[in-house]
C-alpha positions as CSV (number, residue, x, y, z in Angstrom):
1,X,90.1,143.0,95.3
2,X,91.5,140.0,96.4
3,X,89.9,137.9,93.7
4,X,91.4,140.4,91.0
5,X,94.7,140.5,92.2
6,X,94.9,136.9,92.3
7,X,93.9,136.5,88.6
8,X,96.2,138.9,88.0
9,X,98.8,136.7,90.0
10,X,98.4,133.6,87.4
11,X,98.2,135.6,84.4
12,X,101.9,136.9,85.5
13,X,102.3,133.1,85.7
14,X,101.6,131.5,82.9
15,X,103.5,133.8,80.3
16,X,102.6,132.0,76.9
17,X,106.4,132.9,75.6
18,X,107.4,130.7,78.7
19,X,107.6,127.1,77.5
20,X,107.9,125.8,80.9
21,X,104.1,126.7,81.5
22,X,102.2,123.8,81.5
23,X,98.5,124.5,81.0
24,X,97.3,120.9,81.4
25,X,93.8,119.9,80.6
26,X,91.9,117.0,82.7
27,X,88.4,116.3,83.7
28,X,87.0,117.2,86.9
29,X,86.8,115.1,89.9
30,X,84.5,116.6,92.3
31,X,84.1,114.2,94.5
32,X,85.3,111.0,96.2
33,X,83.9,108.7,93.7
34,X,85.9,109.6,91.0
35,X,84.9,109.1,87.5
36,X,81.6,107.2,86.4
37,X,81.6,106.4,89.8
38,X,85.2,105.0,90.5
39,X,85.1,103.7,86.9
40,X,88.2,104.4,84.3
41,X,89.9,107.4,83.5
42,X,90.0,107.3,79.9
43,X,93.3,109.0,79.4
44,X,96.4,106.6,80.3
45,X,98.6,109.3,82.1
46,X,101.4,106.8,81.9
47,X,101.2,103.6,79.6
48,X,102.1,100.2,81.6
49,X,104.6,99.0,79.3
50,X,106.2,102.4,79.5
51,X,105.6,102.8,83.4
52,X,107.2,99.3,83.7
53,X,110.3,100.7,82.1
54,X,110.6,103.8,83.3
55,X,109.3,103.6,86.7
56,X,107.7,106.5,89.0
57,X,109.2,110.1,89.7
58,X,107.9,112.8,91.5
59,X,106.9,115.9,89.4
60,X,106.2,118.4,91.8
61,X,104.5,118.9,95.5
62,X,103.3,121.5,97.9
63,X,104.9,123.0,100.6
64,X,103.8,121.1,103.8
65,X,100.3,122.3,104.7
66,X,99.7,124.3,108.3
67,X,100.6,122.9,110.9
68,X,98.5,122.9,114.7
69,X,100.0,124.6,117.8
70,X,98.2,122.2,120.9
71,X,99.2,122.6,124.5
72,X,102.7,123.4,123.7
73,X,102.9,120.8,121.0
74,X,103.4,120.8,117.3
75,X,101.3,118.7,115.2
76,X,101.9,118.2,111.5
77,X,98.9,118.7,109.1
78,X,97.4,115.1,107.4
79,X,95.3,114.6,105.1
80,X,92.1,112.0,105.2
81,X,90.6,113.1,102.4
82,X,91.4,112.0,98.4
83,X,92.4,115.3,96.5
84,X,89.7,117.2,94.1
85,X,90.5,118.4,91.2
86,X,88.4,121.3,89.0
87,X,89.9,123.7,86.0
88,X,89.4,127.2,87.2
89,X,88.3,129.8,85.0
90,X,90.8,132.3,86.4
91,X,93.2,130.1,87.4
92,X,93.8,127.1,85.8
93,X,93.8,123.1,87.2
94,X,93.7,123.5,90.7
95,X,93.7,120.8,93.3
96,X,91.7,121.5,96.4
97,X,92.1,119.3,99.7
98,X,91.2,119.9,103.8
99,X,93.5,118.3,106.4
100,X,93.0,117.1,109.8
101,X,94.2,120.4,111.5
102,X,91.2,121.7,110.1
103,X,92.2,123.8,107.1
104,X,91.0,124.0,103.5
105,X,93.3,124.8,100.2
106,X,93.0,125.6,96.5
107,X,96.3,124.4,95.0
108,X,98.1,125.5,91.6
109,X,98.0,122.4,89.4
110,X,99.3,123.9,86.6
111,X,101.8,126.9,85.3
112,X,102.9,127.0,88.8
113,X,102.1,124.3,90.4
114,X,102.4,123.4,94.0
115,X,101.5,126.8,94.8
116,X,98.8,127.2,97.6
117,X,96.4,130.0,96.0
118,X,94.2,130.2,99.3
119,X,93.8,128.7,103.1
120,X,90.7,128.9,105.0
121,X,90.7,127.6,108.3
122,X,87.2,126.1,109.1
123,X,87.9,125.0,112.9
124,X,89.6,125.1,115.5
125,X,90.8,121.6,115.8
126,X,92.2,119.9,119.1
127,X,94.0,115.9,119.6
128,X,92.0,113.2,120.5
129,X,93.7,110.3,121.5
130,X,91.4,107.7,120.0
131,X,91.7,109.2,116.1
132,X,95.0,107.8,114.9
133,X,97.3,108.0,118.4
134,X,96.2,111.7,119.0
135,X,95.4,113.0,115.6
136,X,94.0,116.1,115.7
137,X,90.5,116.3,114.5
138,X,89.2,118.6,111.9
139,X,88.6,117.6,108.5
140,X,88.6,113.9,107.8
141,X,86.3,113.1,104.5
142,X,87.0,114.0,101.5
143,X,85.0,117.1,100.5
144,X,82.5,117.6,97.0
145,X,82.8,120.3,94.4
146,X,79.8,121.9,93.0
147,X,81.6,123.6,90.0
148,X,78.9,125.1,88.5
149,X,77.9,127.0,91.8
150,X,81.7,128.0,92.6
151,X,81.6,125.7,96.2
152,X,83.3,123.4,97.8
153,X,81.6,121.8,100.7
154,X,83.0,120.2,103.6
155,X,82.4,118.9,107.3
156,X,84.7,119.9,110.0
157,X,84.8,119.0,113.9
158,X,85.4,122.4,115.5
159,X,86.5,122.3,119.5
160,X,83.7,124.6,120.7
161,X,81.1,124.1,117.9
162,X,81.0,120.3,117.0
163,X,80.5,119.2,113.6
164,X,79.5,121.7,111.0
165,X,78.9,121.8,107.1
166,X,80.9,124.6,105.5
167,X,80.9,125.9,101.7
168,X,83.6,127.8,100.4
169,X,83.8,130.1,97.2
170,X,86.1,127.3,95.1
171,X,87.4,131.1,93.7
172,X,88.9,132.7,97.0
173,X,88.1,130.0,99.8
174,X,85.8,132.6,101.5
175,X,82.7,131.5,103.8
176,X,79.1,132.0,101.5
177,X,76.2,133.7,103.0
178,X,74.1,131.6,105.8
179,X,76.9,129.1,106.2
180,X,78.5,126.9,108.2
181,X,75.1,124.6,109.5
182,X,75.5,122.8,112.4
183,X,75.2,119.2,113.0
184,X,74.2,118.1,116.7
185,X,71.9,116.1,118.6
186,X,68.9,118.6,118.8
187,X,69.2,119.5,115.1
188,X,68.7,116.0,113.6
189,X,66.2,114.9,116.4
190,X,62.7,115.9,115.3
191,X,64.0,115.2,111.7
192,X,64.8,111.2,112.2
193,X,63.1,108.9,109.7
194,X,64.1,105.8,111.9
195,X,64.2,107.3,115.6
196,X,64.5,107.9,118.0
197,X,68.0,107.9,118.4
198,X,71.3,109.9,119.2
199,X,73.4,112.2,117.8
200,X,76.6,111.7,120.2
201,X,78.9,113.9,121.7
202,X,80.8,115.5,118.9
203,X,83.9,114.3,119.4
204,X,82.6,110.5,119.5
205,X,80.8,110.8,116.2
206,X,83.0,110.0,113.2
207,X,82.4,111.8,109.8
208,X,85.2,110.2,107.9
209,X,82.7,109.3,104.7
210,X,83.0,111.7,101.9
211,X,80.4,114.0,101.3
212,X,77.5,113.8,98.2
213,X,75.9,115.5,96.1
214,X,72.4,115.2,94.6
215,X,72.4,115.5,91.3
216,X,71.4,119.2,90.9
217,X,73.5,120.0,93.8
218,X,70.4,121.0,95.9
219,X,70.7,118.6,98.8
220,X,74.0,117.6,100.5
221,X,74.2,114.3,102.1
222,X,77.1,113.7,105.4
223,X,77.7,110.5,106.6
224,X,78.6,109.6,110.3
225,X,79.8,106.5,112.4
226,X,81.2,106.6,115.9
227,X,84.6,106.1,117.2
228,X,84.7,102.3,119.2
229,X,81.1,101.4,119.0
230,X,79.8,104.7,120.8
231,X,76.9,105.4,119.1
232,X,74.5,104.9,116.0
233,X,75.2,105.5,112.2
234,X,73.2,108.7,110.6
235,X,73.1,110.6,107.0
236,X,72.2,113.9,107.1
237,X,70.7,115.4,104.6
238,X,71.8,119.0,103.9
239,X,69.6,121.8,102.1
240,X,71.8,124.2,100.2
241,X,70.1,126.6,98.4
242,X,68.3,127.3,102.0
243,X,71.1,126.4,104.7
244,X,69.9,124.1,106.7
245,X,69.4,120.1,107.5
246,X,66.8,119.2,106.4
247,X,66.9,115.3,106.6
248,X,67.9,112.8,108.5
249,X,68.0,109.0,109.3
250,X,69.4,107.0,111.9
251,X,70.9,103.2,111.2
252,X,69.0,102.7,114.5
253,X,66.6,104.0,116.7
254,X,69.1,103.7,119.8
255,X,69.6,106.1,122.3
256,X,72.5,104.4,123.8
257,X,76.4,105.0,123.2
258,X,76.4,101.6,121.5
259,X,77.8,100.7,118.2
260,X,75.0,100.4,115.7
261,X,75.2,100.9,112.3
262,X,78.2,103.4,111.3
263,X,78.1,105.0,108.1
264,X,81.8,105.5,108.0
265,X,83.7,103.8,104.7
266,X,85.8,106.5,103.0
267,X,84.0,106.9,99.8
268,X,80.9,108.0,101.7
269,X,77.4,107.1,100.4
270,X,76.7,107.3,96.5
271,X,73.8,108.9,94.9
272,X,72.4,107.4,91.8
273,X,71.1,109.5,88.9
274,X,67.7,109.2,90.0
275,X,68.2,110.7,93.6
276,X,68.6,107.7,95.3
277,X,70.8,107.6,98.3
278,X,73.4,104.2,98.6
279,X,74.9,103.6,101.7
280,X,76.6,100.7,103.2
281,X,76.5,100.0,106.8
282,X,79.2,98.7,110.2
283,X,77.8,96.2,112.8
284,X,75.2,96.5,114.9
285,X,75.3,95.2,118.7
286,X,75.9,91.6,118.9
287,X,73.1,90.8,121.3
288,X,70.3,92.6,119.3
289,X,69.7,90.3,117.0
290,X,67.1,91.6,114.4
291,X,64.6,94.2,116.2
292,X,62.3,96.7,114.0
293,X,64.3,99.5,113.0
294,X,67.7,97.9,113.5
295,X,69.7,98.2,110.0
296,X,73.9,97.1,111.0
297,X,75.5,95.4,108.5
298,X,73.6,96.3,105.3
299,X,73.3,97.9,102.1
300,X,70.8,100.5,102.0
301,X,68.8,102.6,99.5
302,X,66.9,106.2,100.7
303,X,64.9,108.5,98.8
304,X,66.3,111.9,98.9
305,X,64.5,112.9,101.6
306,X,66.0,109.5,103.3
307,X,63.4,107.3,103.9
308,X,64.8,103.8,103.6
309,X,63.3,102.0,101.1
310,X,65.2,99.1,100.5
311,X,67.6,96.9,101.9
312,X,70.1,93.7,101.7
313,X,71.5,92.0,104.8
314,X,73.5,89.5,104.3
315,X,72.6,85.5,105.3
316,X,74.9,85.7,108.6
317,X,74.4,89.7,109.4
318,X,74.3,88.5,113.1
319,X,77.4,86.8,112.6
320,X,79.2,89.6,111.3
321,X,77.7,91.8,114.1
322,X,79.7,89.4,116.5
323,X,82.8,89.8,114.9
324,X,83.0,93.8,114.1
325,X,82.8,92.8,110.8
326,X,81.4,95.8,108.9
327,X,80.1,96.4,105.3
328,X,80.1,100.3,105.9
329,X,83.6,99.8,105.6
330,X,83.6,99.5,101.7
331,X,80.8,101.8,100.5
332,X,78.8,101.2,97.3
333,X,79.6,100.8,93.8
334,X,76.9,101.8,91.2
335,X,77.1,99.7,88.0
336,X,74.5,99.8,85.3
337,X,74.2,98.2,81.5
338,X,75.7,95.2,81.7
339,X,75.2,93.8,78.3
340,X,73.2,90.8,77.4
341,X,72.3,90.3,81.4
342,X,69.3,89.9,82.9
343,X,71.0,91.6,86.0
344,X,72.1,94.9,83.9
345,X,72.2,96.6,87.4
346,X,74.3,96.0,90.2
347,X,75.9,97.1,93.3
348,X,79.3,95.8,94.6
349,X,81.0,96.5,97.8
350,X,83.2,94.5,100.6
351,X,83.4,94.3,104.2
352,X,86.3,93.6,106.6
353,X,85.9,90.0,106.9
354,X,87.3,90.3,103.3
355,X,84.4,89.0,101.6
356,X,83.2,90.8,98.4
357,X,79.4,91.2,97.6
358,X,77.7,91.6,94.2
359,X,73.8,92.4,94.5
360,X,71.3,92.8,91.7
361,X,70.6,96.5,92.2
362,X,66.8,96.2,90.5
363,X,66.1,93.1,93.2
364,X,67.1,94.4,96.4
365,X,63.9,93.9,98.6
366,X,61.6,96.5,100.2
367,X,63.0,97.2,103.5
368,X,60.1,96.3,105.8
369,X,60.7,96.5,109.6
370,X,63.9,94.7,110.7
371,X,66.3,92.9,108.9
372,X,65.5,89.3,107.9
373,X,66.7,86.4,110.3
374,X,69.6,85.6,110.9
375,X,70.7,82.3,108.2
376,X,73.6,79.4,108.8
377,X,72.8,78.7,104.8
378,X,75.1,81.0,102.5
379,X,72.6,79.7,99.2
380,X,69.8,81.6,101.1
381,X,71.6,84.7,100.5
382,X,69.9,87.6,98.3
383,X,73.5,88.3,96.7
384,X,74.4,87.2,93.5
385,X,75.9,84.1,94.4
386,X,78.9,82.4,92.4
387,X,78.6,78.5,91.3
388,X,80.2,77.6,95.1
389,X,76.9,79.0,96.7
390,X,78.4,82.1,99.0
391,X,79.5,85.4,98.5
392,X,83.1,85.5,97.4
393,X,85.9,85.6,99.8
394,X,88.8,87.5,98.3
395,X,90.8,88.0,100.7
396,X,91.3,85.6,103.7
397,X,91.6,83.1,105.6
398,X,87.7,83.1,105.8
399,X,87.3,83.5,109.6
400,X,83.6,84.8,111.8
401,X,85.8,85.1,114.8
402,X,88.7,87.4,114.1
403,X,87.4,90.2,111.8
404,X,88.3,93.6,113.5
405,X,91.0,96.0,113.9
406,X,94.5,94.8,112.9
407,X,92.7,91.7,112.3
408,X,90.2,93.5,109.3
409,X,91.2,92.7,105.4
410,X,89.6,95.3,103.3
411,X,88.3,98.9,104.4
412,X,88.0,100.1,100.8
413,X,85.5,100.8,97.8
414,X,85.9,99.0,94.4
415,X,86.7,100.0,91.4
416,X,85.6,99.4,87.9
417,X,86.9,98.8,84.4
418,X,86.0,97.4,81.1
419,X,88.1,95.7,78.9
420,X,86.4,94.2,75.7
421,X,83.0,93.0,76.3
422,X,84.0,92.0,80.4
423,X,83.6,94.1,83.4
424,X,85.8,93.9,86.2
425,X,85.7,95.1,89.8
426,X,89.6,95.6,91.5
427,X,89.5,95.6,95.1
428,X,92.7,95.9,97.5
429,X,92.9,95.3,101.2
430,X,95.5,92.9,103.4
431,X,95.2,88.8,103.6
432,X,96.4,87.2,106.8
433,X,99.3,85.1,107.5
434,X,96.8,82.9,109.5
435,X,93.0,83.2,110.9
436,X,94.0,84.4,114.4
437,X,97.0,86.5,112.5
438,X,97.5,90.4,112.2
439,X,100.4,89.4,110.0
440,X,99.8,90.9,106.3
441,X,100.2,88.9,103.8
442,X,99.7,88.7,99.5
443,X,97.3,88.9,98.4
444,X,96.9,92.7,98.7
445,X,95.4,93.5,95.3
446,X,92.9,91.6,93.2
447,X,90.8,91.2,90.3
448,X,87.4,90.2,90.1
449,X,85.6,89.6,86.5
450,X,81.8,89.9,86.4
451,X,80.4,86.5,85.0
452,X,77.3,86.2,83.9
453,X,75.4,82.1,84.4
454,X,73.5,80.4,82.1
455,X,70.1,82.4,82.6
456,X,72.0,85.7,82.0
457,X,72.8,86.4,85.9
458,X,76.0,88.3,86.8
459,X,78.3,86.9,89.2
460,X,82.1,87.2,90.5
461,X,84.9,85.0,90.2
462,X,88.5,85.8,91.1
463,X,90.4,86.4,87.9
464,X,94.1,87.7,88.9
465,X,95.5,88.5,92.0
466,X,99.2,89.8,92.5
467,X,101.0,87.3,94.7
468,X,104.1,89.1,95.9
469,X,103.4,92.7,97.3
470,X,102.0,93.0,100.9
471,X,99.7,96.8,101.6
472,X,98.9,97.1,105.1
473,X,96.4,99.2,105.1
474,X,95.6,100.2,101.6
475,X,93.1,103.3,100.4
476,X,90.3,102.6,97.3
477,X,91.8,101.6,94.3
478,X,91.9,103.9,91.1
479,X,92.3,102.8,87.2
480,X,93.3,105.0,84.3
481,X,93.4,103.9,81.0
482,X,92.4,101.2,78.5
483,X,93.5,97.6,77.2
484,X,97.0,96.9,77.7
485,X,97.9,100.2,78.6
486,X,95.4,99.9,81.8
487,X,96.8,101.0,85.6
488,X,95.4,100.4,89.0
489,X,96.3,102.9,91.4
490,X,96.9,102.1,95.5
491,X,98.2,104.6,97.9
492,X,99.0,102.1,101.1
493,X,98.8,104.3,104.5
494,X,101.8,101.3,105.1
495,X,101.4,100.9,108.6
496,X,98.6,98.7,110.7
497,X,95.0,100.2,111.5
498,X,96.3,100.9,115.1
499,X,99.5,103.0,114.1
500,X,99.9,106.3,115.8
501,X,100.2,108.2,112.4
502,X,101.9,111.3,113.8
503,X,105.0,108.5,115.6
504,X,108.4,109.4,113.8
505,X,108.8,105.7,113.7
506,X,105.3,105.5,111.5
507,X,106.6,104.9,108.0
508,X,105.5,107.2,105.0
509,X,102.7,105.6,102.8
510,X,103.7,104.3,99.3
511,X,101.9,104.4,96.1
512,X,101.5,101.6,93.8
513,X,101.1,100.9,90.1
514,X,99.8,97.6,88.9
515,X,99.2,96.8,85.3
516,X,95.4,96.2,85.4
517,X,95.8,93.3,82.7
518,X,97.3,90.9,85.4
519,X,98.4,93.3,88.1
520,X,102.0,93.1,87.9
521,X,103.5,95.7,89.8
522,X,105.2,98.1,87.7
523,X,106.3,100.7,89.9
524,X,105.9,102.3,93.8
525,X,107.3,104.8,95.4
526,X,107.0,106.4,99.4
527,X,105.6,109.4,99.5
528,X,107.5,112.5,100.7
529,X,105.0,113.0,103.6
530,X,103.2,111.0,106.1
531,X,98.9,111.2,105.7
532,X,95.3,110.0,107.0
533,X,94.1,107.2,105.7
534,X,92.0,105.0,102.8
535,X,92.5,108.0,100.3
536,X,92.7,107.1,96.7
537,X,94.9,109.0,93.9
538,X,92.9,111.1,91.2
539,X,94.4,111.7,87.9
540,X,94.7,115.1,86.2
541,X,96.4,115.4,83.0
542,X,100.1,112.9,82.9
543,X,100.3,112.9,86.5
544,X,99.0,111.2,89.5
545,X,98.1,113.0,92.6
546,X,98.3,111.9,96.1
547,X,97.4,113.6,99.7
548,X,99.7,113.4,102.8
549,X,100.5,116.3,104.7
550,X,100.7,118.4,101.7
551,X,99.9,117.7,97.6
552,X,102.3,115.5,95.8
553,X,102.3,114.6,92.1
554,X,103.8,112.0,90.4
555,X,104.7,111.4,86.7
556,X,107.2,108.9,84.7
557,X,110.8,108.3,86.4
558,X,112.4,111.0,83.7
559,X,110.3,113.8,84.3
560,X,112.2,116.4,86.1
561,X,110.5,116.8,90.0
562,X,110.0,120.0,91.2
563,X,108.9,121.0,94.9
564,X,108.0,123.7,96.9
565,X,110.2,124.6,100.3
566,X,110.0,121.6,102.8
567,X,110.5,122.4,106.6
């Protein structure tokens, strides 16, 4: 009934004789990596020359999503996650999103757009003082679509229950058959492909890494890190034709509340088209050194049953471990055919010592035991190393000592894009007024092409970077369009790391459009509501879309804004 009348509903809305109905047609982003993995979109919403002219306007937005009653206290709703996007059949373009109060919502994108066609709640969430200043802590990752099997799955932190997997019918927001599956300690124990370790108390384990999907949706992967080094990294593997985990594997086999290994960068882990599981791991202990088992500050590769199978370390991983310098921070990015290379694929990510990585995806070495030892010589590093002999720092100073917290210069994934015959990887995060600084500084925002040396190797090298506009804390970049036209998207949470996001005095995060060419800022604008943090914008149809504490779209300075009720 509910279903029918709800069809009914939009059909009622989007009269045909009404010009104002805007049907708009998009593809779908499912999940957190966006298209071709965080590549282009290949329709240019808004041209840069015309952006540049024009400047940004909002089109429409959401009422604010619900808010949590706590102990006498009201707390506003954000949202972690990026938005999804899917056409409905019965609906039309809707966005869907899940906030930190622990609610899930299918939102018009479309005729009538801003309208909130269904709420779920999926837990009961309560404050914790160490998310954010006393965030409340429900749904933090960003969520994956299966289309094709009408779901929408998602991890939430529930009060009494811990962390649980949920799917959703994408249609009505209703709870399938057999689900939620719990995630705890005694669940992923006798499953752990690198144990023994721990599953931490619930509310110390972090699942702020989007969720993936295998590619025929039959195994759901959830990543975890801990809050202040309390515990071990994990992926659990998810079976969701039979709910249930089914796989599981530990960063290390610790059984102690000690960082090691968090799986925790905002664009989750990637799955490749072969089944392959990419992750990207934080620091493990400074005085462990390089014992069996012990994978901090690494990329990895799993089978889908996660068994590790291969894995990069950097040259100074112990280094890094020191400093709270993680790599999980900035989760993989999958590139493949790079023409005339004899790397044609690769893997990129960052850290937050600000370093950028490119690794030859077909070369990455069996994983063995342990990581390798521990090097002072960056030219002994597996990477794919530019002409100056170390990975490339992009944004600095360059410091081992002061790498963490406020102090951290990129938390982010990359992005790619393709103009003529060069690739080119954007990456945005915060340089430092000084090495010992927590003063942002430009670079924010830059652009890395993908060389290739004289016996066909890729490698990076810094090609434009924009040297006047200062992020503080910016989300994963996003690019539409092609040639001169081309945009890369920021939303910056514009506050510090340590910000209490729900203080009055926090300022509202601001989205940025850069011309990809030679990333000139052409427009920004603050959004309407504060948010989480390290979300990226998706495109659907002419507009940009942005989470905070509700939805907000955003179009060319002329189009006429429309919104729904605001407190």
């Amino acid at each position: 009934m509910r279903r029918a009348l709800v069809a009914l509903l939009f059909v009622a809305a989007c009269n045909p004789a009404d010009e104002s109905c805007r049907v708009v047609e998009s593809a779908a982003v499912p999940n957190a990596h966006g298209p071709r993995r965080r590549g282009a979109y290949a329709r240019t919403p808004m041209p840069a020359p015309t952006l540049e002219q024009r400047g940004l306007g909002e089109r429409w937005s959401s009422e604010p999503l619900d808010t949590l009653e706590f102990g006498g206290v009201t707390y506003a709703p954000l949202v972690y996650a990026s938005p999804l996007f899917a056409p409905h059949p019965e609906w039309g373009p809707v966005i869907y999103t899940a906030t930190s109060n622990g609610w899930a919502y299918a939102i018009d994108a479309g005729c009538d757009a801003g309208t909130i066609l269904w709420r779920t709640r999926v837990a009961h969430a309560v404050p914790l003082e160490r998310l954010d200043g006393g965030v409340p802590m429900g749904v933090l990752s960003t969520p994956v679509l299966d289309v094709d099997r009408d779901r929408m799955y998602l991890a939430a932190h529930d009060a009494e229950a811990g962390w649980r997997v949920h799917a959703l019918s994408l249609t009505d927001g209703a709870q399938l058959p057999d689900w939620p599956v719990t995630i705890d300690d005694a669940t992923l124990a006798p499953l752990n492909t690198n144990g023994p370790a721990r599953f931490q108390r619930a509310d110390e384990m972090s699942q702020r890494g989007a969720l993936s999907l295998a590619p025929d949706g039959d195994r759901l992967y959830v990543p975890f890190g801990t809050y202040w080094g309390s515990g071990t990294g994990w992926i659990v593997g998810v079976d969701t034709s039979s709910p249930r985990v089914s796989a599981a594997f530990s960063s290390a086999p610790s059984l102690d509340p000690e960082s090691s290994g968090g799986i925790w960068g905002s664009t989750g882990p990637v799955v490749d088209d072969d089944g392959a599981v990419w992750a990207t791991t934080g620091n493990s202990p400074a005085t462990v050194g390089a014992p069996a088992g012990v994978w901090g500050n690494s990329l990895l590769q799993l089978d889908a049953d996660l068994q590790l199978q291969r894995a990069y370390s950097p040259f100074d991983h112990c280094v890094l471990d020191r400093g709270n310098m993680d790599l999980g921070a900035s989760q993989p990015l999958l590139l493949s055919g790079l023409p005339e290379s004899s790397t044609p694929n690769l893997v990129a990510f960052g850290g937050k010592q600000g370093v950028v990585y490119l690794v030859d995806a077909d070369a990455v070495p069996p994983a063995g035991e342990r990581r390798r030892a521990c090097s002072a010589d960056p030219r002994s590093d597996h990477s794919l190393l530019p002409p100056e002999g170390r990975p490339l720092s992009v944004f600095g100073p360059h410091s081992y000592e002061y790498g963490e917290i406020d102090h951290a210069k990129m938390r982010t994934s990359l992005a790619q894009w393709a103009d003529g015959g060069t690739r080119y990887l954007f990456a945005s995060g915060t340089s430092k007024e000084a090495a010992d600084s927590t003063e942002s500084v430009a670079p924010s925002i830059a652009k890395l092409a993908i060389r290739l040396d004289n016996a066909g190797r890729a490698f990076l090298e810094l090609a434009a970077s924009n040297p006047v506009v200062v992020m503080q804390n910016p989300g994963p970049p996003a690019v539409t369009g092609s040639g001169d036209e081309a945009i890369v998207w920021v939303l910056d949470r514009n506050a510090p790391r340590t910000a209490p996001l729900l203080a009055t005095q926090t300022p509202h995060p601001r989205l940025y459009a850069f011309a990809a060419s030679d990333l000139r800022l052409l427009a920004s604008m603050e959004t309407r509501g504060p948010a989480g943090k390290y979300a990226a914008p998706i495109v659907v149809a002419d507009t940009i879309i942005v989470s905070t504490d509700r939805i907000e779209a955003f179009a060319l300075g002329s189009q006429t804004a429309t919104s729904r009720a605001d407190p």
